[in-house]
C-alpha positions as CSV (number, residue, x, y, z in Angstrom):
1,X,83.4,59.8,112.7
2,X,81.1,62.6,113.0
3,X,83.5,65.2,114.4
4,X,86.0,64.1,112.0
5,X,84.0,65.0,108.8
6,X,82.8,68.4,110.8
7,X,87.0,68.9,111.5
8,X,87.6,72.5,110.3
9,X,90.3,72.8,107.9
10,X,92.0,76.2,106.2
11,X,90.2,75.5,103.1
12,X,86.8,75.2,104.9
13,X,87.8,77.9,107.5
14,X,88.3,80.9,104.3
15,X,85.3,79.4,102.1
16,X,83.1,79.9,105.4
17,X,84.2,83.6,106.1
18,X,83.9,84.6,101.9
19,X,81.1,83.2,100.9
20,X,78.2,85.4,101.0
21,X,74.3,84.3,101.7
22,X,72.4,84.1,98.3
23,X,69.0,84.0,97.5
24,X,67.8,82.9,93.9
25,X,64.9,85.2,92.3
26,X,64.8,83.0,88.9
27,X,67.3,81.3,87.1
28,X,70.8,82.3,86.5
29,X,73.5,84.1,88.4
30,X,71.7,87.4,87.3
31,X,68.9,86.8,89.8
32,X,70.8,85.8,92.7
33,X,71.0,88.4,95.4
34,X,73.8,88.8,98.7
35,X,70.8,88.5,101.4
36,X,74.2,89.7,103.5
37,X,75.5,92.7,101.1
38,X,71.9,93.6,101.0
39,X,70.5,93.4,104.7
40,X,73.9,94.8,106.5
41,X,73.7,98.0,104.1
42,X,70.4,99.1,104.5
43,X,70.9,98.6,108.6
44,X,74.0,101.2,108.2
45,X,72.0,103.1,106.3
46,X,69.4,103.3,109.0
47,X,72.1,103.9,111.6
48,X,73.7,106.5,109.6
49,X,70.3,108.2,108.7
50,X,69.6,108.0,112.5
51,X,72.8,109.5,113.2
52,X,72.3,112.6,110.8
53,X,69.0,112.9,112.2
54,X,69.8,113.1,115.7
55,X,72.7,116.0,115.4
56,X,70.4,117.9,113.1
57,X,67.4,117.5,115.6
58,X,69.9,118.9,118.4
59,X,71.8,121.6,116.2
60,X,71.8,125.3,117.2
61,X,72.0,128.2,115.5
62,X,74.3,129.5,118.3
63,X,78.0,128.4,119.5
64,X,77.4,124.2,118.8
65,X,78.3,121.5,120.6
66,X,80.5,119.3,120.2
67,X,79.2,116.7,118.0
68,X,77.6,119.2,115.7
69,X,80.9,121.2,115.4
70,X,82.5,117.9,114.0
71,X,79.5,117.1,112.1
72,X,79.8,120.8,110.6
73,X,84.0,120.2,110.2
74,X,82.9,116.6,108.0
75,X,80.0,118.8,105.8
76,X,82.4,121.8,105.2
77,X,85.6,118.8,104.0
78,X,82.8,117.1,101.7
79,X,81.5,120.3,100.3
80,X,84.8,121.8,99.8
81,X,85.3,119.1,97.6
82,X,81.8,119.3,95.8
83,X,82.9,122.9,95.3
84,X,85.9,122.1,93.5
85,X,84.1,119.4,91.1
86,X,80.4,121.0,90.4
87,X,79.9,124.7,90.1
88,X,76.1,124.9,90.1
89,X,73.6,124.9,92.8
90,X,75.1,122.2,95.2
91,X,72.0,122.6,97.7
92,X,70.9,119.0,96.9
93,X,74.5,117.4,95.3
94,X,76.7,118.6,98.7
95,X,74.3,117.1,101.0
96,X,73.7,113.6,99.0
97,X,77.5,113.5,98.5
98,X,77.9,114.0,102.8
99,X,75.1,111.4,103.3
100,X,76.6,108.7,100.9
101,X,80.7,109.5,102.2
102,X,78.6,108.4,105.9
103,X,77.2,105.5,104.3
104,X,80.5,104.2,102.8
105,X,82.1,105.1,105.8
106,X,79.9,102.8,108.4
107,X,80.1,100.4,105.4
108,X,84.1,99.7,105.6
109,X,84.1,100.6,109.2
110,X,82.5,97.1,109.8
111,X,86.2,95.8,108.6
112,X,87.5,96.5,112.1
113,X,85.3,93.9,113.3
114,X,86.7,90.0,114.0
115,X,86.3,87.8,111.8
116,X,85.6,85.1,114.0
117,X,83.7,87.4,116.4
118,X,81.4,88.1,113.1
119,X,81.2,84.7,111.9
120,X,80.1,84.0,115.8
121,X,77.4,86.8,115.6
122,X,76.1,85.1,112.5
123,X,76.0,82.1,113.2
124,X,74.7,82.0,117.0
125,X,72.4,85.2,116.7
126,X,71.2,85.4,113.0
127,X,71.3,81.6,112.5
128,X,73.0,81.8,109.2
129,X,76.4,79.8,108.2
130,X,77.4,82.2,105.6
131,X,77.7,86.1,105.9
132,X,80.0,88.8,104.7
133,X,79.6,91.1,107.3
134,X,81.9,94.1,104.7
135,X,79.5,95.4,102.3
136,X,82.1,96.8,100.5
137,X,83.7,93.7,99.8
138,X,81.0,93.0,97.8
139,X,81.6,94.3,94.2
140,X,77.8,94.4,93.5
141,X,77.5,96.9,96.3
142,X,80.7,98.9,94.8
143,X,79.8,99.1,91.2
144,X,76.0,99.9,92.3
145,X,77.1,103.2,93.8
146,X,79.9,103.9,91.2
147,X,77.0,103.5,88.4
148,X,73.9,105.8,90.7
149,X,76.8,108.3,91.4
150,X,77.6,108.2,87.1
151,X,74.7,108.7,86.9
152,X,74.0,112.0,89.3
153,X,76.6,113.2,87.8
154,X,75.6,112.9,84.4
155,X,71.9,114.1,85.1
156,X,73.0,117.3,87.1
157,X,75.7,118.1,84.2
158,X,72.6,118.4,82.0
159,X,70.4,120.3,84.8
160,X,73.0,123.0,84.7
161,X,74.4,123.2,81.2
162,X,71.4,122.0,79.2
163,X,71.0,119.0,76.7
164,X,72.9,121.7,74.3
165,X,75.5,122.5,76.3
166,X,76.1,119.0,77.8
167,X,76.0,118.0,74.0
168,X,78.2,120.2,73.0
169,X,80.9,119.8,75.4
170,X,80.6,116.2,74.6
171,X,81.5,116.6,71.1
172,X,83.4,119.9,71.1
173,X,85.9,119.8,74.0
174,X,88.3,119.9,74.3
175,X,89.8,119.8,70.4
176,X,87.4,122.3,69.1
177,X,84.3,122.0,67.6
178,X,85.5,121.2,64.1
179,X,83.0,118.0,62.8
180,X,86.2,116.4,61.7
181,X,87.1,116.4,65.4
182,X,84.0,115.4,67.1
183,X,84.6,111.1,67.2
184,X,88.1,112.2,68.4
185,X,86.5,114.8,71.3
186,X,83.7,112.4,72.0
187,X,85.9,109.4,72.3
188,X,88.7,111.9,74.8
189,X,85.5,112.5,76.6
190,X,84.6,108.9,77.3
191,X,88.0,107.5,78.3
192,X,88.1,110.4,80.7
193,X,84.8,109.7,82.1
194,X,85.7,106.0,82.9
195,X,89.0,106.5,84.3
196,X,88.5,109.5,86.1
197,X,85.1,108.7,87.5
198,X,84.0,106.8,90.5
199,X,82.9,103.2,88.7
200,X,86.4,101.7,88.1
201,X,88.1,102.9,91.3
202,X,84.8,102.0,93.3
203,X,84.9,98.0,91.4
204,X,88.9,98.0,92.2
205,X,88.0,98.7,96.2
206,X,85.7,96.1,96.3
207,X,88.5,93.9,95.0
208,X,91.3,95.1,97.4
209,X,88.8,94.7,100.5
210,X,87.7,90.9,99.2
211,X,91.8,90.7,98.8
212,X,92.3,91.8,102.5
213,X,89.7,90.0,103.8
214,X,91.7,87.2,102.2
215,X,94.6,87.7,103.3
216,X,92.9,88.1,106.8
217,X,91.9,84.4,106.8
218,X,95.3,83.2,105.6
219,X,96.4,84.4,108.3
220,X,94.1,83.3,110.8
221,X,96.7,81.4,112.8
222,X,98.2,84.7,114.4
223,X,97.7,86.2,117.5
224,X,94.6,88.7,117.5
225,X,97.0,91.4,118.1
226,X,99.0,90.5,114.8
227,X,96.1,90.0,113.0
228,X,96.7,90.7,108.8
229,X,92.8,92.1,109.0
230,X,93.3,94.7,111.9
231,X,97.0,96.1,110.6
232,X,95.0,96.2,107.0
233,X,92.0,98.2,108.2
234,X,94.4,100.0,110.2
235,X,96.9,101.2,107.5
236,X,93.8,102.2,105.0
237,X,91.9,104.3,107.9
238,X,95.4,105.8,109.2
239,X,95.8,107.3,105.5
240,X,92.3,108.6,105.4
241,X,92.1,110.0,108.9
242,X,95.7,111.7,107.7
243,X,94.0,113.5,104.9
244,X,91.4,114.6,107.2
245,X,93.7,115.7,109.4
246,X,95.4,117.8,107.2
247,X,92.0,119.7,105.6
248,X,91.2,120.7,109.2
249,X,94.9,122.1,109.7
250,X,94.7,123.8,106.9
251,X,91.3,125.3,107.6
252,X,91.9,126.1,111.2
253,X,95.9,127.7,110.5
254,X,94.9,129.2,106.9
């Protein structure tokens, strides 16, 4: 009777890999915090901190090795990129922008791990029934960096161009500065802030990883090597590693 009611079932199989451990600080959904989201991202944080650390601790000032050279290939992609975007000092904003790419990156990377063999670690090592091991399926953990890097962004716009400035092109760009104009410029402004900005393409990942990881539980009856989660996580890192791929072509044939 026992091992009937305990019989695992598709249903009971997907709840148990989506369902993230909660903790309740008051009342309300408001207060309730992903012990999981939470405790897995600040350990690849620490990893990835550690990581940065040790190739800095090692780095020469001569012909590097070859973990700082790839380091240094990753830096110069991200900063290339701040380059393009942010045209003032960039000796904090390149460096933050490196150090959070590593965090996200660790972060999804733990999609190439099992399911089972996570749910297993959890469950035998951690004692706890229910854990996400993705961060980033979490949207709370999405949104939260989408809104800090909003943020950045909107604090070193006004380092650099001044409450004036930053006011101004708020209201005067990019119809002219005509006072007739200015709800129509500010409002311009705003919709391109949202769409083109980290928070909504940042919420819509968390949603397409908690949609593979779906997917990946449907599917659970296939072999491991067929396995919906693997050719997922391998499709989406195959199509980053190919823009990667072809910045360092470019740098090293340019």
């Amino acid at each position: 009777m026992a091992a009937a009611e305990q019989e695992l079932t598709p249903t009971s199989y997907i709840g148990h890999h989506l369902t993230n451990r909660t903790v309740s600080l008051g009342d309300g959904a408001f207060w309730t915090l992903h012990l999981d989201t939470l405790l897995t991202a600040v350990v690849l944080g620490i990893v990835g901190f550690g990581f940065l650390w040790w190739i800095a601790r090692g780095a020469t000032a001569g012909v590097p090795n070859k973990r700082q050279a790839f380091v240094e290939m990753l830096f110069d992609f991200v900063e290339d990129q701040v380059k393009g975007i942010f045209h003032g000092n960039r000796a904090f904003v390149a460096p933050l922008a490196f150090t959070v790419g590593v965090w996200v990156l660790l972060m999804n990377a733990m999609d190439f791990i099992p399911v089972d063999h996570a749910a297993w670690f959890t469950t035998n090592v951690l004692q706890q029934h229910e854990w996400k091991p993705v961060p980033t399926s979490d949207v709370n953990t999405t949104f939260g960096l989408a809104l800090s890097v909003w943020a950045l962004m909107i604090f070193y716009n006004i380092k650099v161009k001044g409450i004036g400035g930053w006011t101004h092109e708020l209201f005067c760009t990019p119809f002219g500065s005509f006072f007739r104009l200015w709800p129509l410029n500010f409002l311009f402004k705003l919709v391109e802030s949202i769409s083109s900005r980290c928070p909504i393409r940042c919420g819509c990942t968390a949603i397409s990883t908690q949609a593979k990881s779906f997917s990946c539980c449907c599917g659970c009856g296939l072999p491991p090597a067929l396995s919906a989660r693997w050719l997922a996580a391998c499709s989406r890192w195959a199509g980053q590693f190919s823009i990667f791929l072809s910045w360092c072509c470019k740098r090293t044939f340019s």
